[in-house]
C-alpha positions in Angstrom: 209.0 135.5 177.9 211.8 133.8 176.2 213.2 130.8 178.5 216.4 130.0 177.7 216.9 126.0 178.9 220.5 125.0 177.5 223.1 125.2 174.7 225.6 123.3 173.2 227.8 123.4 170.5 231.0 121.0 169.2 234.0 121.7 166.4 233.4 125.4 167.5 236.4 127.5 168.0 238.5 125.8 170.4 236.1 122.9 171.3 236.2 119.4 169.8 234.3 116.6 168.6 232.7 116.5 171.5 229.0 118.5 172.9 229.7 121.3 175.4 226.4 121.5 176.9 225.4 124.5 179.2 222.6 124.5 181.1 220.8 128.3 181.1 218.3 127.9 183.6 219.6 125.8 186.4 221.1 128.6 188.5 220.3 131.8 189.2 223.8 133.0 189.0 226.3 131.1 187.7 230.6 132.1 187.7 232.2 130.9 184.7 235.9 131.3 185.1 239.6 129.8 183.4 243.0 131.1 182.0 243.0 133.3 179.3 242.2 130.6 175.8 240.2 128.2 177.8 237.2 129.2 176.2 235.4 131.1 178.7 233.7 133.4 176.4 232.7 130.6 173.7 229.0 130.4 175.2 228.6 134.0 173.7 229.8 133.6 170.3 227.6 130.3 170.0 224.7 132.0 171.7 225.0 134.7 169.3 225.7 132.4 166.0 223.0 130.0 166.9 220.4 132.7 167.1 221.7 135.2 164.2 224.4 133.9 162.5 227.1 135.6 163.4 229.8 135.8 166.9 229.3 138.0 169.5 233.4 139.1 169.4 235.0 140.1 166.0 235.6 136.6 164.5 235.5 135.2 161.0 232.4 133.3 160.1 235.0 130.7 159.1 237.4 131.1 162.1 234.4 129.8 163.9 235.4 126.4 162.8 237.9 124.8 165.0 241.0 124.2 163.5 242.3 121.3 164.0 239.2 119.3 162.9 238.1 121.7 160.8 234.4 120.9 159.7 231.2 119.5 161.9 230.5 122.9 163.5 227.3 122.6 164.8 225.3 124.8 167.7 222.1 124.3 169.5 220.4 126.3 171.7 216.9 124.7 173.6 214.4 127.4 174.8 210.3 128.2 175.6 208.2 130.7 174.8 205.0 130.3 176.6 203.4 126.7 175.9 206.1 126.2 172.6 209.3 124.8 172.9 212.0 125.4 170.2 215.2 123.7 169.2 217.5 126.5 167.1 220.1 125.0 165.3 222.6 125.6 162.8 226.2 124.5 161.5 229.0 125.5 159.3 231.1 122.6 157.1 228.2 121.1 156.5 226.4 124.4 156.9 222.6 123.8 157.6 219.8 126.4 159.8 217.1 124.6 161.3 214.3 125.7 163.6 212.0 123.1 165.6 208.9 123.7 167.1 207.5 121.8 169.5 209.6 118.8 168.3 208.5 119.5 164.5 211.1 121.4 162.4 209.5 124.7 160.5 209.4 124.5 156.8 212.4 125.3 155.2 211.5 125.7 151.4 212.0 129.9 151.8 215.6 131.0 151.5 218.1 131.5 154.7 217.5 135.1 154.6 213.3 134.7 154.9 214.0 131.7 157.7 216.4 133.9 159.5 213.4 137.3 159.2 210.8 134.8 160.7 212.8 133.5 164.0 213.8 137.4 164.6 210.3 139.1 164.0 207.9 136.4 164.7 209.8 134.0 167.4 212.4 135.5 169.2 210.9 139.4 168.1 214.1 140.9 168.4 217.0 141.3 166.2 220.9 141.2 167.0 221.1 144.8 168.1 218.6 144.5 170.4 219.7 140.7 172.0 223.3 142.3 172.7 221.8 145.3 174.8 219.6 143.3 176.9 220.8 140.0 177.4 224.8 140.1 177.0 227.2 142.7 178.0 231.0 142.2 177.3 233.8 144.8 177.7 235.9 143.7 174.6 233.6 144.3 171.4 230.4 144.8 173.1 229.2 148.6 171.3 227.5 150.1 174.3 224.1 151.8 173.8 226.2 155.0 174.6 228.0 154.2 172.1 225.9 153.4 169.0 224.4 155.8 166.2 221.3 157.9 167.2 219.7 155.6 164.4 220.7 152.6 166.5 219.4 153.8 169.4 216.0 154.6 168.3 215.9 150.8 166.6 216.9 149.3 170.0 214.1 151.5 172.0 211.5 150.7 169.4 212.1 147.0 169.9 211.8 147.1 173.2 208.7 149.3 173.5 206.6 147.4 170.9 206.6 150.4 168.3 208.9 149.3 165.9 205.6 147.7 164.2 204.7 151.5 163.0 208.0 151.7 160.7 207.0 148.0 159.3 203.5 149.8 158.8 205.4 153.1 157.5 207.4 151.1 155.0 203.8 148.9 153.8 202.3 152.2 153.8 205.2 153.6 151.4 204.3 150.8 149.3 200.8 151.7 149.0 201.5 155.2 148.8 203.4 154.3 145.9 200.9 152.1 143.9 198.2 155.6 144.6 200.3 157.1 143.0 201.3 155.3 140.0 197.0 154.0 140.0 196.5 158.2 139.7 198.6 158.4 136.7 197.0 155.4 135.4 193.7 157.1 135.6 194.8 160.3 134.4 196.3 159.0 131.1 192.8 157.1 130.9 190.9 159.8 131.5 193.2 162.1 129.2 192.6 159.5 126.4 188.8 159.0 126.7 188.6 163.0 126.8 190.7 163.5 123.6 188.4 160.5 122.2 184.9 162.1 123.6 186.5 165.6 121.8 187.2 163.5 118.6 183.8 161.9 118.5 182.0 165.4 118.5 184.0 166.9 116.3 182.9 163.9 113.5 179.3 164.3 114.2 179.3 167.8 114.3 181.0 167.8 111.1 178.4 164.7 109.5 175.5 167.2 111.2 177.3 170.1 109.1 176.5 168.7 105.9 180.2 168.1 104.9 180.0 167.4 101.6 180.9 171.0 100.6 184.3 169.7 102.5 184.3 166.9 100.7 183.9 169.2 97.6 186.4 171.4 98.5 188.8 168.8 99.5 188.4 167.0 95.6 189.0 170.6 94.3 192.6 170.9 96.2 193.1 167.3 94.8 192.5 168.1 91.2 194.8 171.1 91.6 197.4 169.6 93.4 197.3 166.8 90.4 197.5 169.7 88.1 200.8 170.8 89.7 202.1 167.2 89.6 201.5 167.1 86.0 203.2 170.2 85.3 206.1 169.4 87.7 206.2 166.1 85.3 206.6 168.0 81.9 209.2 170.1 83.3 211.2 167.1 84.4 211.0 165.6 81.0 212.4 168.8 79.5 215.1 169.1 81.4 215.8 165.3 80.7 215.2 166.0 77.3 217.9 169.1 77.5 220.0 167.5 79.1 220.5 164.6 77.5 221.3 167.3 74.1 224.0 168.7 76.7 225.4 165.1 77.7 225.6 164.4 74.1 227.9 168.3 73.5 229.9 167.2 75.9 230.8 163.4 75.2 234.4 164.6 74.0 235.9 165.6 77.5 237.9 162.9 77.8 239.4 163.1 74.2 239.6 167.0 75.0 241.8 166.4 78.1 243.9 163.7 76.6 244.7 166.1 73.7 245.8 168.6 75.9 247.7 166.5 78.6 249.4 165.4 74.7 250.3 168.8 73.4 251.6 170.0 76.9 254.1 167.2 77.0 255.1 167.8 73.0 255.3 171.9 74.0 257.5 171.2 77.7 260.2 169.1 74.7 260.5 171.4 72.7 261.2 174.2 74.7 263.8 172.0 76.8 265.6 171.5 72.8 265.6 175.3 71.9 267.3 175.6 75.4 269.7 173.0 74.4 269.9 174.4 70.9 270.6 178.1 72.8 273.2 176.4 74.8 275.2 174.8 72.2 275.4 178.6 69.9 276.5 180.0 73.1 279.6 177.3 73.0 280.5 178.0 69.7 280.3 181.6 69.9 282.5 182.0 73.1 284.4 178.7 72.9 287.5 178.4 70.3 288.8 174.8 72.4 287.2 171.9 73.1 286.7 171.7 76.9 287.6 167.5 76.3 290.2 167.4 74.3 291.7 171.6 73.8 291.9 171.4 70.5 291.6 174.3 68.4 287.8 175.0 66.7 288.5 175.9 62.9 286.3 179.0 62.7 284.6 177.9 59.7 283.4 175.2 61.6 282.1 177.1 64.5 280.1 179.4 62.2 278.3 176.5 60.4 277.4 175.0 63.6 276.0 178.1 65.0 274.2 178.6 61.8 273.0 174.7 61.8 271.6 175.5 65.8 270.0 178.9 64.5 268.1 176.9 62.0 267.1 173.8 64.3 265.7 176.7 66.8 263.8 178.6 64.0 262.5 175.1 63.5 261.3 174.6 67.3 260.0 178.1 67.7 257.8 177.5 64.5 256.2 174.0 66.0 256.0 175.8 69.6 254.0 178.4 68.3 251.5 176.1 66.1 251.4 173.6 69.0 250.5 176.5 71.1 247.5 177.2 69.0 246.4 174.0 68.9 246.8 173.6 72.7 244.6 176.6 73.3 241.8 175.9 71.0 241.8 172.5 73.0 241.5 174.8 76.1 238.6 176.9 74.9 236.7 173.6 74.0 237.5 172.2 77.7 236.1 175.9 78.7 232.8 175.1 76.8 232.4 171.5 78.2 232.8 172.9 81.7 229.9 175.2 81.7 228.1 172.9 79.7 228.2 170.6 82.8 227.7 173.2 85.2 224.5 174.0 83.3 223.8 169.8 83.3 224.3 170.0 87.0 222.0 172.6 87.7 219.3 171.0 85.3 219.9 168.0 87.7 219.5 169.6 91.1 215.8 171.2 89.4 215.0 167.5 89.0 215.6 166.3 92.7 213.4 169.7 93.6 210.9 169.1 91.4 210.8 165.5 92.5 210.2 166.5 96.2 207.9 168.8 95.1 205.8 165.9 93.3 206.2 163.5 96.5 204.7 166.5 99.1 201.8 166.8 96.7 201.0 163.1 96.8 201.2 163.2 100.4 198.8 165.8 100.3 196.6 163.9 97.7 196.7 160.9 100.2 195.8 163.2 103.3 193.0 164.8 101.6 191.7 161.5 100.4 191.6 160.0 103.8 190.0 162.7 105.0 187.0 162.4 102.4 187.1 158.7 103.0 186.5 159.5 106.6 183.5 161.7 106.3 182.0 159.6 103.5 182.3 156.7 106.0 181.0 158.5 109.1 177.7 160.0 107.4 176.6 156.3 107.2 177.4 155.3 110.5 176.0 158.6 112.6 174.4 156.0 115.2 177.4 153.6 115.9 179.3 157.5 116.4 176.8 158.7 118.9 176.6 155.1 120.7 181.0 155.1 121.3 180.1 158.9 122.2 177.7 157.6 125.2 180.1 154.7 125.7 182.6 157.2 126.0 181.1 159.8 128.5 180.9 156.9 131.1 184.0 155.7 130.5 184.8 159.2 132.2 182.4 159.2 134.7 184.0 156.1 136.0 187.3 157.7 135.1 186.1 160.9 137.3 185.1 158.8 140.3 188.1 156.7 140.3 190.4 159.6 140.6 188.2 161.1 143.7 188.7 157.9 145.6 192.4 157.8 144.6 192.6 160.9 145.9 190.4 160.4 148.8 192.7 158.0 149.5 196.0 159.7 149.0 194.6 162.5 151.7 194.6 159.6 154.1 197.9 158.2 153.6 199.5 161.4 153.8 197.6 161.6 157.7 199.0 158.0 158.2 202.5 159.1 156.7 202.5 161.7 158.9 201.5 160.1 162.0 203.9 157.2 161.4 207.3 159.3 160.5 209.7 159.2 163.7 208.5 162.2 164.8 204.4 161.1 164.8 203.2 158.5 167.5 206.2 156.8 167.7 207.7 159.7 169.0 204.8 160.5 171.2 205.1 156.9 172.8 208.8 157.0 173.5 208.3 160.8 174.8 205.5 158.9 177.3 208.4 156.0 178.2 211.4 158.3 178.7 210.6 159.3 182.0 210.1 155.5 183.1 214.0 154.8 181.3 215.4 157.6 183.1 214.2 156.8 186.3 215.3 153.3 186.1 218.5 154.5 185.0 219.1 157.0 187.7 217.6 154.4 190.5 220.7 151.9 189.1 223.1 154.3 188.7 222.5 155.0 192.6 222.6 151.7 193.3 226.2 151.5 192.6 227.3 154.9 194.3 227.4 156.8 191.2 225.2 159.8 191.9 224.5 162.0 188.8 221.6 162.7 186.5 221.0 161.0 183.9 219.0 162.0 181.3 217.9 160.7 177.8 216.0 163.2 175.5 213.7 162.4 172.5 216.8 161.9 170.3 218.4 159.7 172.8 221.0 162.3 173.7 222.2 162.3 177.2 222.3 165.2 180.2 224.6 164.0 182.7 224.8 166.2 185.3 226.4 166.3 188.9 225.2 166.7 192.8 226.8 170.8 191.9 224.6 170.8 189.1 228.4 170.0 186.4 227.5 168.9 183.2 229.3 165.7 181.8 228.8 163.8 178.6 229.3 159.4 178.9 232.6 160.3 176.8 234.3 162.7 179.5 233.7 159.7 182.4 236.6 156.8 183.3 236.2 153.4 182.0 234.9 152.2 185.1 232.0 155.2 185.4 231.3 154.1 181.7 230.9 150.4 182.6 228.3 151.7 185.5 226.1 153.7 183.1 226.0 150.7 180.7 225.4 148.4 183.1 222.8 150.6 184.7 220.9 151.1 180.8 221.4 147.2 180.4 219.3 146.5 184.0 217.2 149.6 182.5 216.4 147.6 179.3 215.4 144.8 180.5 212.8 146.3 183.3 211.7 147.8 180.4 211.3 144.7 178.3 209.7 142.8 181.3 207.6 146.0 181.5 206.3 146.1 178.0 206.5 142.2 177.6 208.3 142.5 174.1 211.6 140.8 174.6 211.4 139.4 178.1 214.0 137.2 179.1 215.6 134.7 182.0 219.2 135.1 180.6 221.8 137.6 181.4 225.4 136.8 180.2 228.2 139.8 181.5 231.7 139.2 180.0 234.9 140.4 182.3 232.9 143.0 183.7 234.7 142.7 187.0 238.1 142.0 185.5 239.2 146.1 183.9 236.5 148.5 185.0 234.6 148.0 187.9 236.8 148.3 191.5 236.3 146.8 194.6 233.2 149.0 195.6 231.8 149.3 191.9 232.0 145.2 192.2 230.2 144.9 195.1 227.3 147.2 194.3 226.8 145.5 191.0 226.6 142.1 192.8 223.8 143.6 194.9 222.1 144.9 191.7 222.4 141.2 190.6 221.1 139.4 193.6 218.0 141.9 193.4 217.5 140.4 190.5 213.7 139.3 189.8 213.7 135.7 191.1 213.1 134.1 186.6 216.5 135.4 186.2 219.8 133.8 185.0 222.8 135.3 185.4 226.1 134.6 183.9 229.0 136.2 184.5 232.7 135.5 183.2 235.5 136.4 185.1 239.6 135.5 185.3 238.9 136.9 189.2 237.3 133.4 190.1 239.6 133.4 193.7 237.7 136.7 194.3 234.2 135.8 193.1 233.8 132.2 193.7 231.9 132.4 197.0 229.4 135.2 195.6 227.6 132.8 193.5 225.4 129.6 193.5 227.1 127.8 190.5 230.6 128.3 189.1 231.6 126.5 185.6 235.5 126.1 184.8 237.1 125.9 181.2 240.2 124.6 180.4 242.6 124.1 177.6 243.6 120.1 177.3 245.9 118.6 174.0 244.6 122.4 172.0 240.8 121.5 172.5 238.8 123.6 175.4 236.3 121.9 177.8 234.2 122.2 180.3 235.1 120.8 183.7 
């Protein structure tokens, strides 16, 4: 049973410099009551941050710091579990997490994350979710159990009836699982190889035991005539090399060739543009009597002897045109010749790279065949080492064998344990065996306050609410104040179950404004009864703004107040 003692915290929200200190186990019911701001509900953000690191409302990690002094947060909470005492504490601006037990603080050399894992699992063996449905109910940003994800619910149930070890076992069993199954394909590659090893070490002595030297024969045979071929393939290259260097030589004058006929194209395009001229001028003469500059009159005589001077420069042109034009096509025929010439070079050229891949595939095939003669040359004088790898070999797959049989002797059990350990295995079997127990303690709560229905969880946590008339409701359909009975009724529910199981047993129960929205006169009074029948190890706390109203109902009452911005505790 977790005993909480006292907590006390400074520079946290609203409070100061100084210690607030609360003492948890001094009264059995205690009122704690102020204006709105005071700082009534600080004891369950502390309680909360202390333990898991965050607030119980939805606050900032860094709002947590007061504001004014801002730094030198720092919690403390003081409790027992059996015979061991612990001091929890932990602090933000300097931040630090410390954990004392028995007076002696807990190693901290693992990281917050691992130190935070042990206090939930080994110490405290419950996690946030669980703490808020058992020991602390508020009405602001409390999620009742109603409320939460079917996957939240089962969490909450396992906690509290010990089982939530068989999905820490599910998960180590994944794990293993997993290794049995990469350790099977570790054997079967192992066992693949030795096999194909075992099938290459037969296949060499049965072919020393075969008197392989025909092979060997053989093999030299294909080598002489693939060197045969190579030789062959080797004249022909140096033919066509010989060829074409005759062709490379034929052909040396393509440049000249093409510069000669750029030469006599440019000489044949100026003469033609001159017998137009000259064709222009004779058409002057012979339709013109003026000049077009000056309109003087052309003597006749004149115009004839120029025509007949332009007749005789074009007889001139047309006679170099034409031998330029033979010139120019003889060039043409030569650049002909040259161009199959090259063609032919080209294709002479392309042989050689064929001819050439040719030679390399048969020296790969030389080389293949060579190793291979080496190989069975070699193995004929080592027959013995061959058949001692071979026995080597055969219990390399015996062992092999038998590892695989036990891997998958084993695999055959972790599926069983896979099965039995999914949510719907023994953990479902055990909560099937509890749900009766939860739904009578729900219903026996529920009737305590004057709310008579049946209630109802199922294996997936689902409710049946039904009426006296046999009406079916859902927890959505009621008013808030028939809500805040059914949580309150599955909060008294979860810890009789606790207490029941002895899992997450605790003296503290803190109820936020409970009595303040929800609950009316009536619903107030039976829940005060529910309280006082309280087992005698229990702490209540409840805070309230109806202090005028509640003040005489309990044995304590603690008042906050707001003085210069800081809360305190008076």
């Amino acid at each position: 049973m977790i005993n909480f003692k006292s907590i006390k915290w400074k520079n946290f929200l609203s409070t100061g410099n100084v210690f607030t200190e609360v003492k948890l186990n001094k009264s059995k019911s205690t009122l704690i009551i102020g204006d709105n701001g005071a700082g009534k509900s600080t004891i369950l953000d502390a309680l909360t941050f202390v333990l898991f690191g965050k607030p119980f409302r939805s606050v900032n990690k860094n709002q947590l710091v007061n504001s004014i002094n801002q730094g030198g947060t720092e919690v403390e909470v003081e409790f027992t579990i059996g015979t061991k005492e612990y001091i929890i504490r932990r602090g933000i601006k300097k931040n630090f997490f410390e954990i004392y037990q028995n007076g002696k603080m807990l190693n901290q050399d693992a990281s917050i994350r691992d130190y935070q894992e042990y206090l939930e699992k080994t110490i405290l063996k419950l996690n946030y979710k669980s703490f808020t449905q058992i020991v602390v109910l508020g009405s602001s940003t409390f999620i009742p159990f109603m409320q939460l994800k079917a996957s939240d619910r089962r969490t909450i149930i396992e906690d509290l009836l010990d089982i939530e070890i068989f999905s820490v076992m599910n998960q180590l069993l994944k794990t293993r699982v997993a290794q049995n199954k990469e350790d099977m394909g570790t054997v079967d590659i192992a066992l693949g190889l030795s096999k194909g090893e075992l099938e290459h070490i037969e296949w060499l002595i049965n072919k020393i035991k075969e008197n392989k030297s025909n092979q060997i024969d053989a093999n030299k045979k294909d080598i002489e005539k693939h060197e045969k071929a190579i030789q062959d393939y080797q004249e022909k290259i140096e033919r066509i090399l010989e060829k074409n260097k005759t062709l490379n030589e034929s052909i040396s004058d393509e440049r000249e060739v093409r510069g000669k006929i750029d030469s006599l194209s440019d000489y044949s395009r100026g003469i033609e543009k001159g017998i137009l001229k000259c064709e222009e001028d004779i058409e002057f003469y012979e339709k013109n009597s003026h000049c077009d500059t000056c309109e003087q009159e052309i003597p006749k005589d004149h115009r004839d002897k120029m025509t007949q001077q332009f007749h005789g420069k074009m007889h001139e042109f047309s006679n170099g045109l034409m031998s330029l034009g033979h010139k120019l096509n003889e060039q043409k025929a030569r650049l002909d010749d040259i161009e199959k010439v090259s063609k032919e070079y080209d294709e002479n050229l392309r042989e050689q790279i064929s001819i050439n891949s040719h030679i390399t595939a048969c020296n790969e095939y030389i080389k293949k065949v060579s190793t291979q003669i080496q190989e069975i040359s070699n193995m004929e004088d080592d027959i013995d080492k061959q058949k001692s790898e071979l026995k080597e070999c055969k219990e390399d797959i015996r062992i092999y064998t038998n590892e695989k049989e036990k891997l998958s002797e084993q695999k055959h059990l972790y599926d069983m344990a896979s099965t039995l350990l999914k949510d719907s295995g023994i953990k479902s079997r055990i909560i099937k065996q509890y749900l009766p127990i939860i739904n009578k303690y729900i219903n026996a709560h529920l009737n305590k306050m004057d709310f008579y229905v049946s209630f109802e969880l199922d294996e997936g946590f689902n409710e049946t609410i039904k009426s006296r008339h046999r009406d079916e409701f859902t927890y959505s359909s009621f008013s808030e104040g028939e809500k805040m009975r059914i949580d309150l009724a599955l909060l008294f529910t979860w810890r009789a179950v606790a207490k029941l199981k002895n899992s997450v047993n605790t003296n503290l129960l803190i109820l936020d404004e409970v009595f303040d929205s929800s609950l009316d006169a009536s619903g107030t009074d039976e829940f005060l009864k529910i309280l006082y029948d309280l087992a005698g190890d229990v702490n209540v706390f409840v805070i309230s703004h109806k202090g005028e109203i509640l003040y005489d109902k309990f044995h304590s009452t603690i008042k906050f107040e707001k003085h210069k911005n800081f809360s305190r505790m008076i």
